[in-house]
N, CA and C atoms as a LAMMPS dump frame, in Angstrom:
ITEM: TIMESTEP
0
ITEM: NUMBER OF ATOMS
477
ITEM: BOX BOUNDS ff ff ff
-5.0000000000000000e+02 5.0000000000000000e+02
-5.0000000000000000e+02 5.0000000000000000e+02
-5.0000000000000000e+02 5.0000000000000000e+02
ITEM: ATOMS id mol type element x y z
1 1 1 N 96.845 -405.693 473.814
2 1 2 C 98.068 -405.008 474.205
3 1 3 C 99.258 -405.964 474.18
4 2 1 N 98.846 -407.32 474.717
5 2 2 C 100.032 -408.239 474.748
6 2 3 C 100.427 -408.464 473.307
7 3 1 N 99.969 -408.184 472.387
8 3 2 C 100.117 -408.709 470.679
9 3 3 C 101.112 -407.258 470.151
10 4 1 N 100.561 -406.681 470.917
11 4 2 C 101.321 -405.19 469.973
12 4 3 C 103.096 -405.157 470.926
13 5 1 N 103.041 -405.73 471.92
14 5 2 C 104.232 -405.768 472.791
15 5 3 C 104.966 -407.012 472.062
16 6 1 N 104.057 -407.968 471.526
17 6 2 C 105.186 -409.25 471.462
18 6 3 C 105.874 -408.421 469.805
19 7 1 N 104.654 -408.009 468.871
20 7 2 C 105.308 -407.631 467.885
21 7 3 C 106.237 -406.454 468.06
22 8 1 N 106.376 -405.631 469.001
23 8 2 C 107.521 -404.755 469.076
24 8 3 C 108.651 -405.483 469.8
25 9 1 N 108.621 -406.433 470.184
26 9 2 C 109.819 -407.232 470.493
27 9 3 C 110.117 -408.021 469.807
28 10 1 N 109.391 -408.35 468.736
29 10 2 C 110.209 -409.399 467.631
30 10 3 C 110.846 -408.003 466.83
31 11 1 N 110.198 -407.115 466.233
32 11 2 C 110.812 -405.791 465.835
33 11 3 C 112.06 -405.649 466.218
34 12 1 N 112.107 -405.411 467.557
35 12 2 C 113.257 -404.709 468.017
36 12 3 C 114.666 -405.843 468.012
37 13 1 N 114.811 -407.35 468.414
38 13 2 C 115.185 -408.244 468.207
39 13 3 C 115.322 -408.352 466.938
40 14 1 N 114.754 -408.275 465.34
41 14 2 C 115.25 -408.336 464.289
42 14 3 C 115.823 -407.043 463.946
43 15 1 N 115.735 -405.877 464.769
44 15 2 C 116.72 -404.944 464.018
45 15 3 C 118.032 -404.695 464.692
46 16 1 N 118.233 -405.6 465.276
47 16 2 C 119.032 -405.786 466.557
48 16 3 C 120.194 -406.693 466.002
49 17 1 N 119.53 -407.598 465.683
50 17 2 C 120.498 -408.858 464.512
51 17 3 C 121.224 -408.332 463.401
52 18 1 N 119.914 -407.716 462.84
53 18 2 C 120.549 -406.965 461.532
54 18 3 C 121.573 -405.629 461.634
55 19 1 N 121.955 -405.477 462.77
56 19 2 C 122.875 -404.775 462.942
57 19 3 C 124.514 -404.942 463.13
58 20 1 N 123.871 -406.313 463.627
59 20 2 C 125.424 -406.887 463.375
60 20 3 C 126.645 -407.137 462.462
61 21 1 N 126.217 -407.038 461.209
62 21 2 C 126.931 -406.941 460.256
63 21 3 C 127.385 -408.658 459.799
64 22 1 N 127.482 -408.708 458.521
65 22 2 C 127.821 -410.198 457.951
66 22 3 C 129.431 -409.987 458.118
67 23 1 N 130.143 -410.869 458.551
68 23 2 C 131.698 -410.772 459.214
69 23 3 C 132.48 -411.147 457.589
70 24 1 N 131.781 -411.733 456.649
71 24 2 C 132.3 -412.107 455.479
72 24 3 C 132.939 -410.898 454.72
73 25 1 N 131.647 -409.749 454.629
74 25 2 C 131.695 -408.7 454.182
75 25 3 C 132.76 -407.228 455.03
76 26 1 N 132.35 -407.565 456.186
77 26 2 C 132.927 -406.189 457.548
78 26 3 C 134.847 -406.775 457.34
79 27 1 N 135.423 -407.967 457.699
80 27 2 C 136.678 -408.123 457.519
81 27 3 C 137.439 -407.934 456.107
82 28 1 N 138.638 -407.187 456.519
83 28 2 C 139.713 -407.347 455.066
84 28 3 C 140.2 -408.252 455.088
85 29 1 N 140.027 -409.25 453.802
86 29 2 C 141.278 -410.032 453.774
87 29 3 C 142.567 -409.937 453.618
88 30 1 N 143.168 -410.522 454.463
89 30 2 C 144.903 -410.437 454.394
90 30 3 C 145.619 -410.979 453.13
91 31 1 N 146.162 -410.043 452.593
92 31 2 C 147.034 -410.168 451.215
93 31 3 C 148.135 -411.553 451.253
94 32 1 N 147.389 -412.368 449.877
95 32 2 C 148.197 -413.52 450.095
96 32 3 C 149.493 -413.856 449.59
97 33 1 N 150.228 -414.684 450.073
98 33 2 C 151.374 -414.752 449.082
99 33 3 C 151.334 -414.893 447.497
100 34 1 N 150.702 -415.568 447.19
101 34 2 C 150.15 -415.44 445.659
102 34 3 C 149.788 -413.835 445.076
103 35 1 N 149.373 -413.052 445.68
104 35 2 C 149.079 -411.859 445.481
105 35 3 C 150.105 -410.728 445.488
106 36 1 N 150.712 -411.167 446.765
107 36 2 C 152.049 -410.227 446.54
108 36 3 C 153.33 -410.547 445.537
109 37 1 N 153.098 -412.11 445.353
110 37 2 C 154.708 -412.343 444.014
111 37 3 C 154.273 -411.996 443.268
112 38 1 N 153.094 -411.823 443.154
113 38 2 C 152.216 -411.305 441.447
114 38 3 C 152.594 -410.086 441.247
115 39 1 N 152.176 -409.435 442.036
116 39 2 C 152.381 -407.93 442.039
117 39 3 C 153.739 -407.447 442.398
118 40 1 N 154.459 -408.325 442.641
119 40 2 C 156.003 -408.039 442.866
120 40 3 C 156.666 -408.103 441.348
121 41 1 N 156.494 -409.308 440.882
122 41 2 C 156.807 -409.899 439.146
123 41 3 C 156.814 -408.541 438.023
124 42 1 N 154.892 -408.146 438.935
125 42 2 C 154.6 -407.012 437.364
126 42 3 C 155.397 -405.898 437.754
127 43 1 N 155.895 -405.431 438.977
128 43 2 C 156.772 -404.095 439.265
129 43 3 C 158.186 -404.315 438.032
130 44 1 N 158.621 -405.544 438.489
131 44 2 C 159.787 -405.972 437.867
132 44 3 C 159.748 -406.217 436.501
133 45 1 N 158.875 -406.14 435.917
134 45 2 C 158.503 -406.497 434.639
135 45 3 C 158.426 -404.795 434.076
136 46 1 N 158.127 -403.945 435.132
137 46 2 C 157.51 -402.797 434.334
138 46 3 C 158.803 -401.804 433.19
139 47 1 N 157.994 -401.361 432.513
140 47 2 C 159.528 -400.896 431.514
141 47 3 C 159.01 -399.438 431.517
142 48 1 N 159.97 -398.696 432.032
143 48 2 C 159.427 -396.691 431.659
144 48 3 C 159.379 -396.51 430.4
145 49 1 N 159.988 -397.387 429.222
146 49 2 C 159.693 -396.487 428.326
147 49 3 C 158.257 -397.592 427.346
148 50 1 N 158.11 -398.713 427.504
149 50 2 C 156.616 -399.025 427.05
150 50 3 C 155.914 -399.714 428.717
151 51 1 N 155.96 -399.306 429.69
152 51 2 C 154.779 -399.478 430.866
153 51 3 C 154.526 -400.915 430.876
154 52 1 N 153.335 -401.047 430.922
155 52 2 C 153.088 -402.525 431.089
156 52 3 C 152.284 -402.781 430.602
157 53 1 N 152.126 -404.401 429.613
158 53 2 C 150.685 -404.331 428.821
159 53 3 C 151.58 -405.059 427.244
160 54 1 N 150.78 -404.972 426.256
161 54 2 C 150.675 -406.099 425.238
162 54 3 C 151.24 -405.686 423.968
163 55 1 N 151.362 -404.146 424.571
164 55 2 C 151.522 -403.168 422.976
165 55 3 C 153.168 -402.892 422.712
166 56 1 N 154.547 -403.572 421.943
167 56 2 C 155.402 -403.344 422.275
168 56 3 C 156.008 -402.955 420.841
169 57 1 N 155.565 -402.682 419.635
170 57 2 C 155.72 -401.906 418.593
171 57 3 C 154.806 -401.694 417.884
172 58 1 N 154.696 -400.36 418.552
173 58 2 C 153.522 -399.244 418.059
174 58 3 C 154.602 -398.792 416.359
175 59 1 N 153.682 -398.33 415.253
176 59 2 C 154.653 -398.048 414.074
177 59 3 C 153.785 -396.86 413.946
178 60 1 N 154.312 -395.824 414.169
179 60 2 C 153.864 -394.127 414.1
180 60 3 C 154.617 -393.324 412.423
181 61 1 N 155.357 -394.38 411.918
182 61 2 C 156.335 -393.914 410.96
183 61 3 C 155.274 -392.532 409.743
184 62 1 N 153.716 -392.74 409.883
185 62 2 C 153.46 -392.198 408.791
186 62 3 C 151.936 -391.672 409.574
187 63 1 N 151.514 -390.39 409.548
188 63 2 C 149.881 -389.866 410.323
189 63 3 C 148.852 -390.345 409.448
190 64 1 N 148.005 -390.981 409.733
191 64 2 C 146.681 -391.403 409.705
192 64 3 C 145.564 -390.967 410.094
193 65 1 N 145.324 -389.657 408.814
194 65 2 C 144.016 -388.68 409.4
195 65 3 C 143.104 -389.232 409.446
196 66 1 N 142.268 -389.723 408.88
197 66 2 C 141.124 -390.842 409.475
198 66 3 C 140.964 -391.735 410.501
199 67 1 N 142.427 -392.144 410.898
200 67 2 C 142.636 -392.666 411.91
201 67 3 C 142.114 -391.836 413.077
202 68 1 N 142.996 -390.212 413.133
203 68 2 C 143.133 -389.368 414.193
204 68 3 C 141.696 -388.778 414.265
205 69 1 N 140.577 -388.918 413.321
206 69 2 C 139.281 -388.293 413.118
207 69 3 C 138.658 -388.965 414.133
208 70 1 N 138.651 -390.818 413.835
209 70 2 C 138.007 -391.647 414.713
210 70 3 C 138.725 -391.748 416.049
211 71 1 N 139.731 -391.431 416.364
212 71 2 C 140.142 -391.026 417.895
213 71 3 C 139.721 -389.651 418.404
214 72 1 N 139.669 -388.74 417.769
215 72 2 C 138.894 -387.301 418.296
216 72 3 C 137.504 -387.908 418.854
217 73 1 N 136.799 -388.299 417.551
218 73 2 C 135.5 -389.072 418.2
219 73 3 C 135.224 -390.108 419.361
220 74 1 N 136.24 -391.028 419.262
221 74 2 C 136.123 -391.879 420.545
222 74 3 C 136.931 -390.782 421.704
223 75 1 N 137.259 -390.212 421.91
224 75 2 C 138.264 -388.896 422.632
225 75 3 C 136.557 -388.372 423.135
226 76 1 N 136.439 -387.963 422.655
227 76 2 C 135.046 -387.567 422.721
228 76 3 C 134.071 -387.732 423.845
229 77 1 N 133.643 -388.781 423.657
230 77 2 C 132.719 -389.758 424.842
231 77 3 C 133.301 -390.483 425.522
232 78 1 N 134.814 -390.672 425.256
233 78 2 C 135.716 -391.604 426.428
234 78 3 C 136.532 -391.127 427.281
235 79 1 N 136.845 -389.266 426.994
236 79 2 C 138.611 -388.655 427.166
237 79 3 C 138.172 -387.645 427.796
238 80 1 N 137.195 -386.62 426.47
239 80 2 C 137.299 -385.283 427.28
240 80 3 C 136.531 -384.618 428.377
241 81 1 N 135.954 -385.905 429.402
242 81 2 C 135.518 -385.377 430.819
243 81 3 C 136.705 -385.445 431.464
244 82 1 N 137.183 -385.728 431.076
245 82 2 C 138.363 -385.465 432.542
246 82 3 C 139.959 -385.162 431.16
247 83 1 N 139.892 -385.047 430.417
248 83 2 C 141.247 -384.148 429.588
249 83 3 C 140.904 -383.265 428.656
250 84 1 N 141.887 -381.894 428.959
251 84 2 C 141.247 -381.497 427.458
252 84 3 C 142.643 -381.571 426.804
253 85 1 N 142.36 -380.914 425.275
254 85 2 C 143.305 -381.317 424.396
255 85 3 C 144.667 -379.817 424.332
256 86 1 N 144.724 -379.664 425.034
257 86 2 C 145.489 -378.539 425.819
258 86 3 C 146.614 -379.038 427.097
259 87 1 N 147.242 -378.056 427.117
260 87 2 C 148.106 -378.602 428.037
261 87 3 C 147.637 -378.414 429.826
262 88 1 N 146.423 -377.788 429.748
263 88 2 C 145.212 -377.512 431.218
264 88 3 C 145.312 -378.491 431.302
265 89 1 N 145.086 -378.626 432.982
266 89 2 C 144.752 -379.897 433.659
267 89 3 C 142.996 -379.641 433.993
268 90 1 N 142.32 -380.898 433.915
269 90 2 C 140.823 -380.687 433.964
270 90 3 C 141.157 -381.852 435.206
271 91 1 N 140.327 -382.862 435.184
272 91 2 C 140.43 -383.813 436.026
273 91 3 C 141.892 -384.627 436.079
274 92 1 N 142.01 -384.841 434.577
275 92 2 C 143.047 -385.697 434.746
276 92 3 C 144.026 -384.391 433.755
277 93 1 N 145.63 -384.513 433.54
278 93 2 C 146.646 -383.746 432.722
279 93 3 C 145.998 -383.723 431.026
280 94 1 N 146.204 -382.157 430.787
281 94 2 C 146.175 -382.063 429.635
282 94 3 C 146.86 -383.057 428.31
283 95 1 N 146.382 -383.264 427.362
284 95 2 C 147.065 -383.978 426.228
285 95 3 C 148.227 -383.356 425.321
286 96 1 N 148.469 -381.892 425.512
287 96 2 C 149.506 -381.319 424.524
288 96 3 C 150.8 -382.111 425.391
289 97 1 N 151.546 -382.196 423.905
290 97 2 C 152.691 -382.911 424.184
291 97 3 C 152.655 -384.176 424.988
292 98 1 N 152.105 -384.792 424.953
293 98 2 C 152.342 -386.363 425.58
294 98 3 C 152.309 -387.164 424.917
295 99 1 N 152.724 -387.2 422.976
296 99 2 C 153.034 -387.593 422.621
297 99 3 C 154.972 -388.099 422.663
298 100 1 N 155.307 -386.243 422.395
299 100 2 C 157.074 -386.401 422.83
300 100 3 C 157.343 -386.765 424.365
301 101 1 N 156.516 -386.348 425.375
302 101 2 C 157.124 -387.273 426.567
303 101 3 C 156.8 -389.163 427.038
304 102 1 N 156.064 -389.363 425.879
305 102 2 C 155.972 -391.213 426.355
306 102 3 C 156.108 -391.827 424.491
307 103 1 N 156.427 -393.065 425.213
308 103 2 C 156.555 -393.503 423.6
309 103 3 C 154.901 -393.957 422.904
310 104 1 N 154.786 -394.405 422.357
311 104 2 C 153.409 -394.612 421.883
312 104 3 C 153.274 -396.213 422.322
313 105 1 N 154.018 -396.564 422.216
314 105 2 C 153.588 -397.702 423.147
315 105 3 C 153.455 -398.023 424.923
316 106 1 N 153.782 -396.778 425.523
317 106 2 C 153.454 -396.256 426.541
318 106 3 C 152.345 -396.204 426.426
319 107 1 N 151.753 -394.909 425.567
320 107 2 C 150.275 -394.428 425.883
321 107 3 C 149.453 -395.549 425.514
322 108 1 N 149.816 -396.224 424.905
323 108 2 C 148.828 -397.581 423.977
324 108 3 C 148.743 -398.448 425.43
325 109 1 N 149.706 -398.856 426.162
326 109 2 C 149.754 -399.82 427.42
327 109 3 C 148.276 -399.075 428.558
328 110 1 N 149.26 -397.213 428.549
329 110 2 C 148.698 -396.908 429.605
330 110 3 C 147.234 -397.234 429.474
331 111 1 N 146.515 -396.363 427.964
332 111 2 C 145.019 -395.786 427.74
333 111 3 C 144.277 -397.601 427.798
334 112 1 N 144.588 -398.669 427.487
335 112 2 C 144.265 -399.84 427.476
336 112 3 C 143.8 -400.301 429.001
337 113 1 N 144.835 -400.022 429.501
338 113 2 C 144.899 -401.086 430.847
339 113 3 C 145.749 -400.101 431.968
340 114 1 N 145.249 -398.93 432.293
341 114 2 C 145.737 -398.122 433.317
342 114 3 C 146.501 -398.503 434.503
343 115 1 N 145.45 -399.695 435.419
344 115 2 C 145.524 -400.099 436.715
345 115 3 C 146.956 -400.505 436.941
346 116 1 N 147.65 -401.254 435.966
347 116 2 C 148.769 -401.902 436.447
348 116 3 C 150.013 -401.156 436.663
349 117 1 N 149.42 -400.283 435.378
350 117 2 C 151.131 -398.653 435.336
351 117 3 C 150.951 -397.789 436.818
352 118 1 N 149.327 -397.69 436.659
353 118 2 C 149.259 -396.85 438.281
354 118 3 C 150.011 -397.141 439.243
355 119 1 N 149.937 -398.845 439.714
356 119 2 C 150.387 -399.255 440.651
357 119 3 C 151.762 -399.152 440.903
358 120 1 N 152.559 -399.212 439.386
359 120 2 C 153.988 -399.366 439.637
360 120 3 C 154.744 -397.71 438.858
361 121 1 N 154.26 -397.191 437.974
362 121 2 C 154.762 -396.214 437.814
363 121 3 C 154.857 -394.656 438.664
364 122 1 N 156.309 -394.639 439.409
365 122 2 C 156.47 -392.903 439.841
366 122 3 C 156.258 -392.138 439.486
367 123 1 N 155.772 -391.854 438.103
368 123 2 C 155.547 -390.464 437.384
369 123 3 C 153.808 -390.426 438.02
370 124 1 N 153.175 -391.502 437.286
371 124 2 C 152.011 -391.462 437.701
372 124 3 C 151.399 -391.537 438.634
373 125 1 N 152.243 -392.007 439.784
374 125 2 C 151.601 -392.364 441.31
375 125 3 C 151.65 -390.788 441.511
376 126 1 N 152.927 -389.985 440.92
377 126 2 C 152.922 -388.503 441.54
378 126 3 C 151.48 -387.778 440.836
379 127 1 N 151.281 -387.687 439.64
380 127 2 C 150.057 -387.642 439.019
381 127 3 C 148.997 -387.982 439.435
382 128 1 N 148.836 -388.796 439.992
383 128 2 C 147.775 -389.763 440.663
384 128 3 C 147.563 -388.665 442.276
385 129 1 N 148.709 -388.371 442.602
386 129 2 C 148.612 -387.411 443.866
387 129 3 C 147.875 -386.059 443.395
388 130 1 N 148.498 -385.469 442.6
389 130 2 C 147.568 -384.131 441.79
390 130 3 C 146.466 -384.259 441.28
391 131 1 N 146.019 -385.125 440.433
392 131 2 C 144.789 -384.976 440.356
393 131 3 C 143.589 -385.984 441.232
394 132 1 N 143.935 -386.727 441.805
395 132 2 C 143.48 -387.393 443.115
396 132 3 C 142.316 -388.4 442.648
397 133 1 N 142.501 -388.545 441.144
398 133 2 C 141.021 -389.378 440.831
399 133 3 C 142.156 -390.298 439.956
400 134 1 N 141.843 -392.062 439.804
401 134 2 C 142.568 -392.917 439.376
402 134 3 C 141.92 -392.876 437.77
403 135 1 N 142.677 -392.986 436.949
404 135 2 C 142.157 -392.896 435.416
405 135 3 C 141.442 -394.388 435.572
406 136 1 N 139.932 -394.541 434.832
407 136 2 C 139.474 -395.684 434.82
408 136 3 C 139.739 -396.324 433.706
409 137 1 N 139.283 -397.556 433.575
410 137 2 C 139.356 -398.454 432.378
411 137 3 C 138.404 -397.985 431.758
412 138 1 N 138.748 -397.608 430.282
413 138 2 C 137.834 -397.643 429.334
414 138 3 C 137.23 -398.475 428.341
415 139 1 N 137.871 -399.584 428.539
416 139 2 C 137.476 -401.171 428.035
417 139 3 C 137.588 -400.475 426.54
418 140 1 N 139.096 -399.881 426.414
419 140 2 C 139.615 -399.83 424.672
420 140 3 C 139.962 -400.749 424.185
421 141 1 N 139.115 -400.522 422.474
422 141 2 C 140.13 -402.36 421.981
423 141 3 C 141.942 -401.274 421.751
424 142 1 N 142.016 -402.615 420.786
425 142 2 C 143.259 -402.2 420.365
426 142 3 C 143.372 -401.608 419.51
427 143 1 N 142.486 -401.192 418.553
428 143 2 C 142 -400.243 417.309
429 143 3 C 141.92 -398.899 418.045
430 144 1 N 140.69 -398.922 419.161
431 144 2 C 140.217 -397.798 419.857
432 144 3 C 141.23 -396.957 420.592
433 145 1 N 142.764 -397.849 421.095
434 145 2 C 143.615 -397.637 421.632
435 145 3 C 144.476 -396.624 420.185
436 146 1 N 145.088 -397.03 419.531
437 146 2 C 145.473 -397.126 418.318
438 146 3 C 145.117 -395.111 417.767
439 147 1 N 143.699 -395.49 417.573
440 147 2 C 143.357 -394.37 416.816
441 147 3 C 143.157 -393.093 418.185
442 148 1 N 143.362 -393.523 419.035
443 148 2 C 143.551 -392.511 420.335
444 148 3 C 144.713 -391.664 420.528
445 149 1 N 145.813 -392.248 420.343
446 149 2 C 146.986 -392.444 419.777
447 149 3 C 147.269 -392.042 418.525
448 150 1 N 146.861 -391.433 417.795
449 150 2 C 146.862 -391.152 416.274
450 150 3 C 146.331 -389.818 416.887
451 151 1 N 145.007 -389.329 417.531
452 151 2 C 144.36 -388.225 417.622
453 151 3 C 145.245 -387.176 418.399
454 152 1 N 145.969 -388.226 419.676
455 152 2 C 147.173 -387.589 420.185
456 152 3 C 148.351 -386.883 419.269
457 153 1 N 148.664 -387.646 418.63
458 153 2 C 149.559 -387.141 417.515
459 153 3 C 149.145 -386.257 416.791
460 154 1 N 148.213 -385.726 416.401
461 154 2 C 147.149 -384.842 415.424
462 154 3 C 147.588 -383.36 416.621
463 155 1 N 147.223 -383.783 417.696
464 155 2 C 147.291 -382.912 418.81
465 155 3 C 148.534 -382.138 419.103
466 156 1 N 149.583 -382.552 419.198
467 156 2 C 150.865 -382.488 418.907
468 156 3 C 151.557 -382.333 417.84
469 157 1 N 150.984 -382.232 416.476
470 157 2 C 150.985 -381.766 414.969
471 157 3 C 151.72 -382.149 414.661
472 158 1 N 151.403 -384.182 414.466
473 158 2 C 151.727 -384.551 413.277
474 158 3 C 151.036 -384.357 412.266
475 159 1 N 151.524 -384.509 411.15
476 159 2 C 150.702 -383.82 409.83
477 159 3 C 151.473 -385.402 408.46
């Protein structure tokens, strides 16, 4: 009896500990100065009409149906759970016309590297309120970006 008591007290004593929580993990860290000029810089940096990001002349001068084929396809398995190619909102805003409301080097910044426009762009923070889910990274190259962007345009009937 004394063996089955000591082992329910080492029991109860290790689940006792383990309740405490690792303090590394349970605390937020406090936002550092390094963190906030950073994120102050990229606000100030941000441009409404190409966002933020690497892409700053997109050349749309001429449609690229093969191009827009292999963006339907990557559209496909990367886009249309959460957009359709309509002006419906599914998860995230429909694709009609968002070619004439952003420049293409907008959408090239946004579809690349979302996180940073989220943070600083008003259109999208309001967007971000309506559909309540943050667009993720789709780890697009710059091709994948590109011909996404081409499929958009297809969408919006360039020809």
């Amino acid at each position: 009896m004394k063996t089955i008591h000591s082992i329910a007290a080492a029991c109860l004593t290790l689940s006792l500990l383990s309740c405490g929580g690792d303090k590394k993990t349970d605390s937020v860290p406090a936002a550092s100065t390094e963190t906030a000029t950073s994120e102050t810089s990229t606000a100030n940096a941000y441009d409404p009409k190409r966002g933020i990001g690497k892409h700053e002349n997109v050349d749309v001068s001429t449609f690229d149906p093969a191009m827009a084929a292999e963006g339907r396809k990557l559209a496909e398995v990367k886009c249309t759970s959460c957009h359709k190619p309509t002006e419906e909102k599914l998860v995230g805003p429909g694709w009609k016309g968002v070619t004439q409301r952003q420049t293409p080097e907008w959408i090239m910044n946004f579809i690349s590297n979302p996180d940073p426009m989220i943070d600083v762009d008003p259109e999208l923070q309001k967007q971000l309120e309506l559909c309540l889910v943050r667009m993720p990274n789709q780890g697009l190259a710059d091709n994948e970006a590109r011909q996404i962007l081409e499929y958009m345009r297809e969408i919006d009937g360039a020809k």
